[in-house]
C-alpha positions as CSV (number, residue, x, y, z in Angstrom):
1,X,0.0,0.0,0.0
2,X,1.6,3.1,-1.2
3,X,1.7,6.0,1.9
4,X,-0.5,8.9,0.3
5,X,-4.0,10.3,0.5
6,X,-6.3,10.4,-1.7
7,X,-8.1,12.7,-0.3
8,X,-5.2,15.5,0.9
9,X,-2.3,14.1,-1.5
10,X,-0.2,13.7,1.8
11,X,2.4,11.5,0.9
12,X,5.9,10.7,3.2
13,X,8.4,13.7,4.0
14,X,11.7,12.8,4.1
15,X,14.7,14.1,6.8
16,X,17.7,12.9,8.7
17,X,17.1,11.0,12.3
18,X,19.9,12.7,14.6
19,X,22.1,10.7,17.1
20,X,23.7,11.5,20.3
21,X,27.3,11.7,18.4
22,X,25.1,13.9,15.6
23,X,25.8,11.5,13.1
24,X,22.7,11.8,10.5
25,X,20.9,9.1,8.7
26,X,18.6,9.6,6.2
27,X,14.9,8.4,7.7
28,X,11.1,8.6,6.5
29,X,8.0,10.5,7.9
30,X,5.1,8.4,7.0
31,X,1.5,9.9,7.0
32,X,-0.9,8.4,9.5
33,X,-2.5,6.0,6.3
34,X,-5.6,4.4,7.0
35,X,-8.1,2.1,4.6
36,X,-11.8,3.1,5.3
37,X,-15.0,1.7,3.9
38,X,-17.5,4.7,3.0
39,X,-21.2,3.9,1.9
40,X,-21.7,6.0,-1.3
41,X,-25.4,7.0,-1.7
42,X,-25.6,8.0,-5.0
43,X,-23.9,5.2,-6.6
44,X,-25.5,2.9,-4.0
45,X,-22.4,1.0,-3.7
46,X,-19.8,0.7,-1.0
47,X,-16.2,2.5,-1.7
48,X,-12.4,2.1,-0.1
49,X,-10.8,4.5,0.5
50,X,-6.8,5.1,1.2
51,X,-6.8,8.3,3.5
52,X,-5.0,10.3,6.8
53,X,-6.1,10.5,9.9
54,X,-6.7,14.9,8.8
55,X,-8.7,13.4,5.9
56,X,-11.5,11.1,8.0
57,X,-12.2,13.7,10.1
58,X,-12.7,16.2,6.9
59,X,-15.1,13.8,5.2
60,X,-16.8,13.9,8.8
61,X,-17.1,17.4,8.6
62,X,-17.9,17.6,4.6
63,X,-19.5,14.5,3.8
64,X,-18.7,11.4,1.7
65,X,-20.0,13.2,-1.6
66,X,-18.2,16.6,-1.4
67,X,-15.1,14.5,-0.5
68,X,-15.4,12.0,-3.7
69,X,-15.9,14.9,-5.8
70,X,-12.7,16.7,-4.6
71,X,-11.1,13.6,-5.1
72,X,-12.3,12.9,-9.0
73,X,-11.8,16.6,-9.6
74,X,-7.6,15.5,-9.1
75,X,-8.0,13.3,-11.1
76,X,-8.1,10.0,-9.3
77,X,-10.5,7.3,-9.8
78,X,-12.5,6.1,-6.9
């Protein structure tokens, strides 16, 4: 499972983790991912959906529609 959003675009940032000694190594910030199962009413059919943590709670606040149409309107199929 890739780590973006589908909803937000988040995908992984990227930096150095910093020791004690201050050597660097290269490391990965991952995006909270999580799969969720949204009922979609007007195509009366169930969708999945890859999204962050940030983006279940904006489809709480804007609804499953407005959120599917912000996510064809990038250009990604659902």
């Amino acid at each position: 499972m890739s780590a973006h959003c589908q909803l937000t675009g988040r995908k992984p940032g990227f930096g150095k983790t910093v020791s004690h000694s201050h050597r660097r190594t290269p490391r990965r910030f991952d995006p909270n991912i999580q799969r969720k199962r949204y009922w979609l009413e007007s195509e009366g059919r169930h969708i999945r959906l890859t999204l962050s943590a940030r983006a279940v709670k904006t489809i709480d606040a804007i609804g499953i529609e407005a959120a599917v149409a912000r996510i064809r309107a990038r250009g990604e199929k659902v």
